[in-house]
C-alpha positions in Angstrom: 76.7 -136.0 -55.3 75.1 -138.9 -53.6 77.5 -138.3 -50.3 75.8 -134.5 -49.9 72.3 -135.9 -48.4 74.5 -138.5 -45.7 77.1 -135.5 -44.8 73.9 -132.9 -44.6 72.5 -135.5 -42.4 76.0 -135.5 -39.9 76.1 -132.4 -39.7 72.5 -131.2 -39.1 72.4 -133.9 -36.2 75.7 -132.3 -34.6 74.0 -129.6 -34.5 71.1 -130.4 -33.0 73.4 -132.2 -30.5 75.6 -129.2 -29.5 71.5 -127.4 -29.3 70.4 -130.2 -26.7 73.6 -130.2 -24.6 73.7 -126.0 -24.5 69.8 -126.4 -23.1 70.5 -129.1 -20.7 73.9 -126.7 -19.2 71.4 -123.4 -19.0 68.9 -125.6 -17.2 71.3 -126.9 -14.9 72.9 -123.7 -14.5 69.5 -122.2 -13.6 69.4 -124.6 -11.1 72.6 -124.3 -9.6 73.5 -120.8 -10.2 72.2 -118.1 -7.7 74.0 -115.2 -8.2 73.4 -113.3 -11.4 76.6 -112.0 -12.8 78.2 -115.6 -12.9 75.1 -116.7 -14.4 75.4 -113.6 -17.1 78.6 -115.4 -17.8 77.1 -118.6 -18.4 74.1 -117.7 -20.6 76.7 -115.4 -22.8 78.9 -118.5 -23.3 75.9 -120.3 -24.1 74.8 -118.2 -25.9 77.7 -118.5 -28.4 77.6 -122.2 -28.5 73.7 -121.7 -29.2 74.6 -119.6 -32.3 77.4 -122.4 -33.5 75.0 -125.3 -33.1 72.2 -123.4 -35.1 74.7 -122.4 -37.9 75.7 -126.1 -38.1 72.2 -127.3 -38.4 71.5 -124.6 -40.8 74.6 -125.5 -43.0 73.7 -128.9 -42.6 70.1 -128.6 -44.0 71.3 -126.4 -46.9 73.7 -129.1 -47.8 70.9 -131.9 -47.6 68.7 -129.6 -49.9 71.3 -129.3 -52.7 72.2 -132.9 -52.3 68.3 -133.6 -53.3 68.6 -131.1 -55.4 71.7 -132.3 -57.7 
């Protein structure tokens, strides 16, 4: 039970990584990016990567909270 709170911990900050690196590619692609059907393309692929890295962090947290928990 004690390796819950460290694992929660991993896998939150994965999250929160795969978070930071989907904003930085939307920024860039904002930058970069002119015409709007390639950049529909890009936001809708980032947009599934958004949902991943919130479900980690959200999987992660839950698994911190029961590791404090138990």
């Amino acid at each position: 039970m004690n390796l819950l709170v460290p694992i929660g911990t991993i896998v939150t900050l994965l999250g929160l990584a795969i978070l930071i690196w989907c904003i930085l590619r939307v920024a860039q692609a904002r930058k970069t990016i002119k015409n709007d059907i390639e950049m529909r393309g890009k936001l809708q692929k980032m947009a599934t990567m958004n949902m991943i890295a919130l479900f980690l962090s959200f999987v992660g947290l839950i698994i911190v909270i029961f590791g404090v928990i138990l």
